[in-house]
C-alpha positions, 0 to 999 in steps of 0.5 A: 563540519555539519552533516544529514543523513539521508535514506534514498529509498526505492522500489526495486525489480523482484518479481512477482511483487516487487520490493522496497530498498534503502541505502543512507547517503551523508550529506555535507553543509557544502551540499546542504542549499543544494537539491538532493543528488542524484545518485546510483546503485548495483541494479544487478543486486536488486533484479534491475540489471545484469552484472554486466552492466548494473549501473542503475540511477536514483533521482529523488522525486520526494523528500520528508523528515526521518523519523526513524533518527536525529532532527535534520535527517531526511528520507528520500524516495526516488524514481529508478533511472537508466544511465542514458536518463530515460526511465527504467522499466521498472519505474512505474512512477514515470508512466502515472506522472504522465497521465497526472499531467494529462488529466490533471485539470479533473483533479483527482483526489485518492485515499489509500486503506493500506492493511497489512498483516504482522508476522511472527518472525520465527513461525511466519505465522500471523501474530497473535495465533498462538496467543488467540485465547480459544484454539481448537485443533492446531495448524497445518503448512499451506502455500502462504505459510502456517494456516488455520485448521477448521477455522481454529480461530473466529475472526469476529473480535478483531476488527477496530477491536481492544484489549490482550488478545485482540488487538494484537500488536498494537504497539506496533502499529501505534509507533508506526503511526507516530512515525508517519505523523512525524514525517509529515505524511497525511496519514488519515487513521489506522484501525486494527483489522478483522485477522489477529496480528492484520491492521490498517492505516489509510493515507489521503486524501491527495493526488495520484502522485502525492498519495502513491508516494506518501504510500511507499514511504508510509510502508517503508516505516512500516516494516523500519518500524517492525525490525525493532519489534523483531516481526515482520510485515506481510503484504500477501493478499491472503496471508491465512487459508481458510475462513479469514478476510484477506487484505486489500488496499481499497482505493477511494478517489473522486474528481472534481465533478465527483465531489458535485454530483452524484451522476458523475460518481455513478458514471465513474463506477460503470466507467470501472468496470468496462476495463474490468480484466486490465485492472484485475490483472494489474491489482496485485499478485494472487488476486484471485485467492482473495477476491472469491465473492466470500469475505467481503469481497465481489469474485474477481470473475465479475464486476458489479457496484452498489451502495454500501455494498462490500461485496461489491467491486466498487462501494458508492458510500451511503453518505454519497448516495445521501448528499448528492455528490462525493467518491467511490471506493474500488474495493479490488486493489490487493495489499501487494498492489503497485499504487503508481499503477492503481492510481494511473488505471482508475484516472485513465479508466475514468477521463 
């Protein structure tokens, strides 16, 4: 009897930041030509449910190759459901599907920059810390963890950065690119960011449905990919204290009138910061411990946009301003950020 295996996956209820969770189903020739199951899970295990009622449903919503296992083998991502088929609070896909649908003769198109930091798994220190070719004092215990004393390090070499000691687990981030073009995810690039051991990959262009899921699939070979290496993969907006870039999830997008004027670009940009504090508060856990008006970033406290201006709230490229017509770029989303809601806020902002 033929079989695949598949890895439904999901995000589940931890608070403040919630997490993604997996399990592998075998499926059957008999259900080979059939759509994917739905299937349940012990919602009281994952902060979805009490144990008194912990039945909680997955439907599966997108599919692609696993690249992490055999030919054939599939992962699955699902919207989390209720027993009685409405969606479950924690099912924040829901509400973008309705507002994609409402708004979608505008045609939305979005590319996430996802950066992320690697971990030792023993010190919970950034990779590469201790490898760093030029200490100076050592380091101190803070809220996230290890940090840097007195700017132990200069964050300058690491950016798009080569060579040992620099570009600091490389190997990591190479595999799990590999694994994203194998899943047939429209990954962009990837680049090595401006902390030892911190990277970015970028997914897009593609609507706010498509690039949310691609996103959560793409962060969940991320940290597949990482158990092989024994590091782990952080998310924390500010994984270091002290004088190092924090790590966002910039988030270009553009309509169909953006990407044919320039005033439309500019009125989306204003249109932006009219809901300024909703999108503040729904941009990801610790906020504001990156967005400080230092490090490339505009203080979460106001809101401002230029061009070519990474202290700036929002960043008109150059280009755009150049050629007449294109996207922005909303610099605020934190790493940690629920993309389902980034995206739904930034098209509600903007119709």
């Amino acid at each position: 009897m033929g079989y695949f295996k598949a890895e439904y996956i999901w995000v589940d209820g931890t608070e403040p930041t919630p997490q993604l969770r997996s399990k592998t189903k075998i499926i059957n020739d008999s259900e080979k030509s059939q759509d994917l199951p739905v299937w349940g899970f012990d919602g009281s295990s994952t902060n979805q449910a009490d144990g008194g009622n912990s039945d909680c449903v997955l439907k599966p919503v997108f599919v692609c190759p696993d690249p992490m296992r055999a030919a054939g083998d599939k992962l699955v991502l699902c919207e989390v459901y209720n027993v009685d088929d409405t969606p479950h609070a924690t099912n924040t896909r829901a509400l973008l599907r309705g507002t994609h649908e409402k708004y979608k003769e505008r045609e939305f198109w979005f590319g996430l920059e996802q950066e992320y930091t690697f971990l030792n798994g023993i010190s919970n220190m950034p990779l590469g810390f201790f490898q760093a070719r030029r200490q100076k004092k050592g380091f101190q215990m803070s809220e996230n963890g290890m940090a840097p004393i007195d700017n132990i390090l200069d964050q300058g070499p690491y950016y798009c950065s080569v060579g040992t000691g620099l570009a600091v687990g490389r190997p990591i981030a190479e595999s799990h690119l590999e694994a994203c073009l194998l899943a047939n995810l429209q990954i962009s690039g990837i680049n090595a960011e401006v902390m030892p051991g911190q990277w970015e990959f970028q997914v897009g262009p593609l609507n706010p449905l498509e690039v949310s899921d691609q996103l959560l699939i793409a962060r969940w070979l991320l940290e597949r990919v990482a158990e092989d290496y024994n590091v782990a993969v952080s998310l924390d907006p500010k994984p270091a204290d002290g004088d190092w870039n924090g790590a966002g999830c910039h988030t270009n997008f553009s309509t169909k009138e953006m990407r044919e004027s320039y005033d439309a670009c500019e009125e989306a940009a204003k249109a932006l910061g009219e809901t300024h504090r909703l999108h503040v508060r729904n941009y990801g856990r610790d906020i504001e411990k990156r967005l400080t008006g230092k490090h490339e970033t505009c203080s979460y406290k106001e809101y401002k946009y230029g061009i070519s201006d990474r202290t700036a709230s929002v960043r008109i490229p150059w280009q755009v301003k150049r050629d007449g017509k294109g996207y922005i770029e909303d610099r605020r989303p934190n790493a940690n950020c629920d993309p389902y809601v980034v995206t739904r806020l930034i098209v509600e902002a903007v119709s």
